[in-house]
Backbone bond lengths (Angstrom), bond angles and torsions (degrees), N, CA, C in turn:
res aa  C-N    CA-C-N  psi(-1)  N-CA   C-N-CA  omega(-1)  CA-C   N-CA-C  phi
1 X - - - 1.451 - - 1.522 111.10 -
2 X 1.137 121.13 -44.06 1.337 143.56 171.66 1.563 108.92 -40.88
3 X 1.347 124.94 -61.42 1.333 139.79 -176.96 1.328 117.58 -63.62
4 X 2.222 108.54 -37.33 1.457 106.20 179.85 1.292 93.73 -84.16
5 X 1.571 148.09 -7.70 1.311 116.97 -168.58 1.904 106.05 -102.60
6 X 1.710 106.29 -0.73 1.617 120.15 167.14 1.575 101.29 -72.31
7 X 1.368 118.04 -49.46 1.390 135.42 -158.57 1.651 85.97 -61.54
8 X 1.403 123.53 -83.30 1.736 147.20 -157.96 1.904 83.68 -45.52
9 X 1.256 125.50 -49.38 1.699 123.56 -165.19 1.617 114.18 -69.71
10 X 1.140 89.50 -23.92 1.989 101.87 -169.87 1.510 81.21 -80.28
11 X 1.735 123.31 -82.23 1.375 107.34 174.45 1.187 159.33 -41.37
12 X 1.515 99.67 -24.18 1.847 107.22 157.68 1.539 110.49 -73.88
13 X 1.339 126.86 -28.64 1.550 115.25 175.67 1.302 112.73 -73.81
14 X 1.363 114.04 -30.00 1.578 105.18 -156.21 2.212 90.71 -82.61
15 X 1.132 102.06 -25.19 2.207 115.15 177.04 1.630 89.64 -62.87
16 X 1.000 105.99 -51.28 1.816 100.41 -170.72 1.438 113.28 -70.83
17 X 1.489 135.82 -32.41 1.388 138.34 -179.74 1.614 113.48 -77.60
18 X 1.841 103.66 -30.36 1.595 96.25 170.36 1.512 104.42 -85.09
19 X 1.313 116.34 -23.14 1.872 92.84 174.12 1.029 131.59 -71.17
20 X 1.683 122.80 -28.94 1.255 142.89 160.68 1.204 101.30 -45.70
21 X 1.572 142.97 -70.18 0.958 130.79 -144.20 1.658 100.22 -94.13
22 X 1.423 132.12 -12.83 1.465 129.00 158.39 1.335 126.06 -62.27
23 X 1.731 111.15 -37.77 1.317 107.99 168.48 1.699 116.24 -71.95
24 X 1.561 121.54 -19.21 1.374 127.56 -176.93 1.512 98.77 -72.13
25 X 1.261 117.04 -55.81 1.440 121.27 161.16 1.853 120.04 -26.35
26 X 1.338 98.13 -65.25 1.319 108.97 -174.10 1.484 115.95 -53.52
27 X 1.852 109.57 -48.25 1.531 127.53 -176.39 2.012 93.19 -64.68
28 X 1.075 117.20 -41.05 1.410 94.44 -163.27 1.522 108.79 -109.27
29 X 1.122 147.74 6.62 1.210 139.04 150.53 1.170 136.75 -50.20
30 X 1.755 103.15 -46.23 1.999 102.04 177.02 1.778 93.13 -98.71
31 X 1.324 111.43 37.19 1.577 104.58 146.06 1.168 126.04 -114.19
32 X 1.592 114.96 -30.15 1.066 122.72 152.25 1.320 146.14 -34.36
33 X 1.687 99.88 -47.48 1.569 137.44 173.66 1.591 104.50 -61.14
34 X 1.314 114.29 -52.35 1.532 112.39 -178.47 1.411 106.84 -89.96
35 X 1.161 129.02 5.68 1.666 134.51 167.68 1.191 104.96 -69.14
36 X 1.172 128.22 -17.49 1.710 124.75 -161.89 1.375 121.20 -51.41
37 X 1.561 142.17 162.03 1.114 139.97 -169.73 1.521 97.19 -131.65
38 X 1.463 113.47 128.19 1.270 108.04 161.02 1.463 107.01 -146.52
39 X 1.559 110.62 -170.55 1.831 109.69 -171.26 1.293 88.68 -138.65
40 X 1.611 104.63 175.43 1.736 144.78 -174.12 1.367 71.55 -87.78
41 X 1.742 90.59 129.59 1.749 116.27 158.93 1.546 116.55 -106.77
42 X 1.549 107.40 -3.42 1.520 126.79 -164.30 1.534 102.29 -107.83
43 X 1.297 103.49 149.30 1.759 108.99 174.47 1.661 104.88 -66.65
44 X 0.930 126.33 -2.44 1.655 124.47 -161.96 1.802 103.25 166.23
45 X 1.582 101.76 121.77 1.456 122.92 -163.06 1.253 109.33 -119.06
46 X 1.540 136.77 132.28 1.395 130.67 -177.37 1.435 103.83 -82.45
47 X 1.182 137.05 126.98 1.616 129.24 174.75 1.641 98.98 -110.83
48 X 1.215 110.89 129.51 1.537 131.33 -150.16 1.874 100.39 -110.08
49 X 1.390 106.19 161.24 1.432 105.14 -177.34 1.780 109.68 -103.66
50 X 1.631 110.66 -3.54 1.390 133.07 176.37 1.228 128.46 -152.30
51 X 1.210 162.96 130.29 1.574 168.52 138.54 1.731 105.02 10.63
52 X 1.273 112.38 52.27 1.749 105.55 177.11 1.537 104.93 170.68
53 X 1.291 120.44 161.12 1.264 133.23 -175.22 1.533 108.43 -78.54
54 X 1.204 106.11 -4.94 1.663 110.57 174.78 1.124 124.52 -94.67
55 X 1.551 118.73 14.93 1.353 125.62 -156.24 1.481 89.47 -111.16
56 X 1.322 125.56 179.45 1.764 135.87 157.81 1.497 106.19 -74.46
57 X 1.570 94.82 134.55 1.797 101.07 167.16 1.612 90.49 -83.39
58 X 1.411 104.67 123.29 1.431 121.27 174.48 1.853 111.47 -80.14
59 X 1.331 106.99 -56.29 0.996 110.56 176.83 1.737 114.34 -144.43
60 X 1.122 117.84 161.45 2.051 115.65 166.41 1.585 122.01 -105.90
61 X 1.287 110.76 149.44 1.791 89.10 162.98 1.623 86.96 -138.60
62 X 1.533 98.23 -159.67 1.205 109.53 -176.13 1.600 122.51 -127.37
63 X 1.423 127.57 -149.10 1.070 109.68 174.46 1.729 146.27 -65.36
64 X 1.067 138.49 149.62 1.449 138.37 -175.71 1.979 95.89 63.46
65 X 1.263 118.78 6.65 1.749 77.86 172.41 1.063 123.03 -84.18
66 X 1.397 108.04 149.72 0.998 95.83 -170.03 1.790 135.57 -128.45
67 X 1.324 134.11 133.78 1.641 152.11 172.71 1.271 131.58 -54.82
68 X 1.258 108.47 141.56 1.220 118.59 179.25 1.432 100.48 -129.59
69 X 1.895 98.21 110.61 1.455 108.94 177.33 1.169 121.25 -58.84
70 X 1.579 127.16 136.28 1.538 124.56 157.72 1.533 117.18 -64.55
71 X 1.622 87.93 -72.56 1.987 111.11 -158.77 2.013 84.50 -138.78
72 X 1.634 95.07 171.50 1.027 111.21 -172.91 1.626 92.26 -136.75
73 X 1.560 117.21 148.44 1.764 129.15 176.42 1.083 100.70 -126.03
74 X 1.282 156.27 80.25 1.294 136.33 163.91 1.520 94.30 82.74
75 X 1.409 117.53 -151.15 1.459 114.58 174.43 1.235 152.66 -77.95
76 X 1.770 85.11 12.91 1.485 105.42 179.40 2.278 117.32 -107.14
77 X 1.349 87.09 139.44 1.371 78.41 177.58 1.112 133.39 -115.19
78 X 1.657 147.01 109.18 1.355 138.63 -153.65 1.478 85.35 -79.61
79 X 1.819 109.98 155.62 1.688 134.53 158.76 1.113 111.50 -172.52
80 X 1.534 81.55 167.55 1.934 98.31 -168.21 1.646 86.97 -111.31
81 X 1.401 97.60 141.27 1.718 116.76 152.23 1.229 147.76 -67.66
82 X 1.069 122.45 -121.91 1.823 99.92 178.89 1.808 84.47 -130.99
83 X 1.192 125.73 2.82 1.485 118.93 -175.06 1.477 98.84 -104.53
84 X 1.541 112.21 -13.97 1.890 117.42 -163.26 1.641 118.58 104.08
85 X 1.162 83.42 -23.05 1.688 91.29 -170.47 1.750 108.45 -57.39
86 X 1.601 130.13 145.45 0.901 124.17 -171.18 1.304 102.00 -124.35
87 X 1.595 116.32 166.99 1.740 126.72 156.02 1.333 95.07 -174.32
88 X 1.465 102.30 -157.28 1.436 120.87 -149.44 2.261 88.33 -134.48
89 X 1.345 95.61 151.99 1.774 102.36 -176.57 1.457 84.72 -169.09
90 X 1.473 113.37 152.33 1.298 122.71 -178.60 1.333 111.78 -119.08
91 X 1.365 102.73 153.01 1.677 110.39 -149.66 1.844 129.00 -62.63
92 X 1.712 100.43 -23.27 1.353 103.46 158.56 1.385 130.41 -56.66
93 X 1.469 117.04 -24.11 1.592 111.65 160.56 1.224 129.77 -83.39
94 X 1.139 111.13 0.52 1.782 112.90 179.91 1.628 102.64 -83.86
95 X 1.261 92.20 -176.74 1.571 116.70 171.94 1.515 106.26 -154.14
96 X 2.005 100.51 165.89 1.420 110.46 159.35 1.641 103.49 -86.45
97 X 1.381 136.70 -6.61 1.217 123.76 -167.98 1.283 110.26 -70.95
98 X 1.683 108.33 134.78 1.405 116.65 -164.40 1.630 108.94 -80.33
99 X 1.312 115.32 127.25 1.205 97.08 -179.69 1.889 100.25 -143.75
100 X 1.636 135.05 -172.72 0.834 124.17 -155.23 1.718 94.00 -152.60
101 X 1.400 110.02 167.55 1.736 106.93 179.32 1.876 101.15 -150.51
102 X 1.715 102.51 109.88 1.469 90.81 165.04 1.480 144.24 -47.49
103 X 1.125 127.47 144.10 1.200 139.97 -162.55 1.577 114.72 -117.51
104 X 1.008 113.67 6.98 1.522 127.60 -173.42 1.288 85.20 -117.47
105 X 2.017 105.94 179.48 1.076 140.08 157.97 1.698 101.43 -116.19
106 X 1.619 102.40 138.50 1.296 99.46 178.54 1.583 130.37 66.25
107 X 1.217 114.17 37.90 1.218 139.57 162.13 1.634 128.52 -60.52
108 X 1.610 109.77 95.16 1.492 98.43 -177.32 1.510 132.27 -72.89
109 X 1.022 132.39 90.79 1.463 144.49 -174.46 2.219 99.46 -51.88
110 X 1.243 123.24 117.41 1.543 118.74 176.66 1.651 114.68 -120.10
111 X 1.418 89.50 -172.36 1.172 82.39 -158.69 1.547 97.14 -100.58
112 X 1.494 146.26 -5.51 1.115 127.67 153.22 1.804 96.55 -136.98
113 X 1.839 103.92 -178.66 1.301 92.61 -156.17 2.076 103.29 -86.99
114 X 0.809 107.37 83.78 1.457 141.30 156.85 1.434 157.94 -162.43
115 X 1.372 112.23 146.65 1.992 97.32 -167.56 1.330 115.02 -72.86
116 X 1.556 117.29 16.81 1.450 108.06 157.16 1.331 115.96 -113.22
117 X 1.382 129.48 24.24 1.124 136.82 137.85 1.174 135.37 -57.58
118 X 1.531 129.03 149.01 1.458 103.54 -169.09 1.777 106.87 -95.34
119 X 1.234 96.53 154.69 1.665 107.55 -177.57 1.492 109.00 -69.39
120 X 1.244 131.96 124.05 1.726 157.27 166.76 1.258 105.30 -70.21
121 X 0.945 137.94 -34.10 1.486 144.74 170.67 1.292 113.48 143.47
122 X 1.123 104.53 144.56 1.790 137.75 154.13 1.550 120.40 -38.93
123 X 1.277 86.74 120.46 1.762 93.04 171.52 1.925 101.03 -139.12
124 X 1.245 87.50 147.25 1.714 132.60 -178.67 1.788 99.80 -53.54
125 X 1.369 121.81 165.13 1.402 130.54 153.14 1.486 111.57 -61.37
126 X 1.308 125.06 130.48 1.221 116.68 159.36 2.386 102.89 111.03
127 X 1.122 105.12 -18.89 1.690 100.34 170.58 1.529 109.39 -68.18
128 X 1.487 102.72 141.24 1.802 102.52 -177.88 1.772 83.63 -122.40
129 X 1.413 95.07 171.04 1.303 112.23 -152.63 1.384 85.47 -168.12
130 X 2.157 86.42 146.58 1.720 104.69 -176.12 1.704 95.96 -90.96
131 X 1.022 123.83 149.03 1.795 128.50 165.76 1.381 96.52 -107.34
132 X 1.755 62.42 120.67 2.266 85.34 175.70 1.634 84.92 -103.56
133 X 1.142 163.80 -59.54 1.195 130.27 -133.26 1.801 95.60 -173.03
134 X 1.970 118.89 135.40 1.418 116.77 -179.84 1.633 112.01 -81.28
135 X 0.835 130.03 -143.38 1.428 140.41 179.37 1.505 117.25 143.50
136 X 1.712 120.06 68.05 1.185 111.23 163.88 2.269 90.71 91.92
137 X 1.583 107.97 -148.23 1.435 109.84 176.02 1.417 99.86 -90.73
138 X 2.049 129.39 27.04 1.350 81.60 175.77 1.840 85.90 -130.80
139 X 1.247 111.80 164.17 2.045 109.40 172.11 1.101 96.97 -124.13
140 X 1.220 101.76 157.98 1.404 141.67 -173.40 1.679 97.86 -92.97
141 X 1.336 115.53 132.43 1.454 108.10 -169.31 1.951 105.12 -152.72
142 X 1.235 111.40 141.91 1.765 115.02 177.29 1.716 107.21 -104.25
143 X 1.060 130.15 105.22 1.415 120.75 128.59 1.583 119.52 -6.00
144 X 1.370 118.80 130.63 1.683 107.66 157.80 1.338 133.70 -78.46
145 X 1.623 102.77 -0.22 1.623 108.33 153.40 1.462 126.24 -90.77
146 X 1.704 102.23 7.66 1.736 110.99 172.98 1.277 112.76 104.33
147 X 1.418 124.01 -19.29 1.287 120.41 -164.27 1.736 103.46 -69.29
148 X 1.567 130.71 146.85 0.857 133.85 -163.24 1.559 112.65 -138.90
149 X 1.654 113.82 139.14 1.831 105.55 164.59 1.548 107.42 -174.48
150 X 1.461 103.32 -121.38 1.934 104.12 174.99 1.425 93.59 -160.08
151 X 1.623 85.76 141.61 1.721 105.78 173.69 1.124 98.55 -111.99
152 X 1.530 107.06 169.58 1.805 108.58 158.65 1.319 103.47 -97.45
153 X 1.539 96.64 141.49 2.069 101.09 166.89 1.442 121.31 -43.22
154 X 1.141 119.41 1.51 1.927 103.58 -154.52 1.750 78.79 -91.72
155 X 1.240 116.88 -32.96 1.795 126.88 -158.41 1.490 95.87 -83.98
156 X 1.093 132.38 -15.87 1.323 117.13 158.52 1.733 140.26 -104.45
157 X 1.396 117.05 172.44 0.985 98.68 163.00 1.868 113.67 -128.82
């Protein structure tokens, strides 16, 4: 009796650790899925107040900025930005290309990834940029007018 009620305890723990960890599974996968990050593949993007062309263009941006998906409707995808702000853009203008958007004012863009490099120029709060390549806290990043250098991560988002 002793052995079936060791035997029945080993098996109810080991039923309880795979359900736990199926429902953990379950809770974090379609959050993950709508966690996704993507960017403007277009010189100029309509950002919508709902999932359809019938909605208000709330606001525009331009190339590489870049989103953080909520939910998805059909082919439209609601996200928030790097300020919080939300809307709706449909999925032919996005991309997987990784890209990034300062968060400062006055951001020195250089010419390799260190502050004794010399600065390439200055950019404003709010420029997104394609990332060509990491290095440590600083990336390597393009303008969509080409201009090219290294930021530090803390200045972006």
């Amino acid at each position: 009796m002793k052995n079936n009620c060791m035997i029945m305890m080993s098996w109810l723990k080991k039923s309880i650790a795979v359900l736990i960890l199926a429902m953990l599974l379950l809770c974090l996968l379609p959050g993950q899925a709508a966690a996704e990050r993507l960017s403007i593949k277009v010189p100029k993007a309509n950002i919508r107040s709902g999932p359809g062309t019938k909605y208000e263009i709330i606001w525009q941006v331009g190339k590489y900025y870049p989103v953080q998906i909520v939910k998805k409707s059909g082919h439209w995808y609601q996200f928030s930005d790097y300020e919080g702000d939300a809307g709706w853009i449909i999925d032919r203008l996005l991309t997987k290309t990784p890209t990034v958007i300062t968060i400062k004012d006055k951001c020195n863009v250089r010419a390799g990834p260190s502050t004794s490099q010399p600065v390439v120029f200055i950019c404003d709060k709010g420029v997104a940029f394609k990332v060509l390549k990491r290095k440590g806290k600083w990336i390597k990043v393009e303008h969509p007018d080409g201009d090219r250098g290294w930021i530090y991560r803390s200045l972006v988002w």
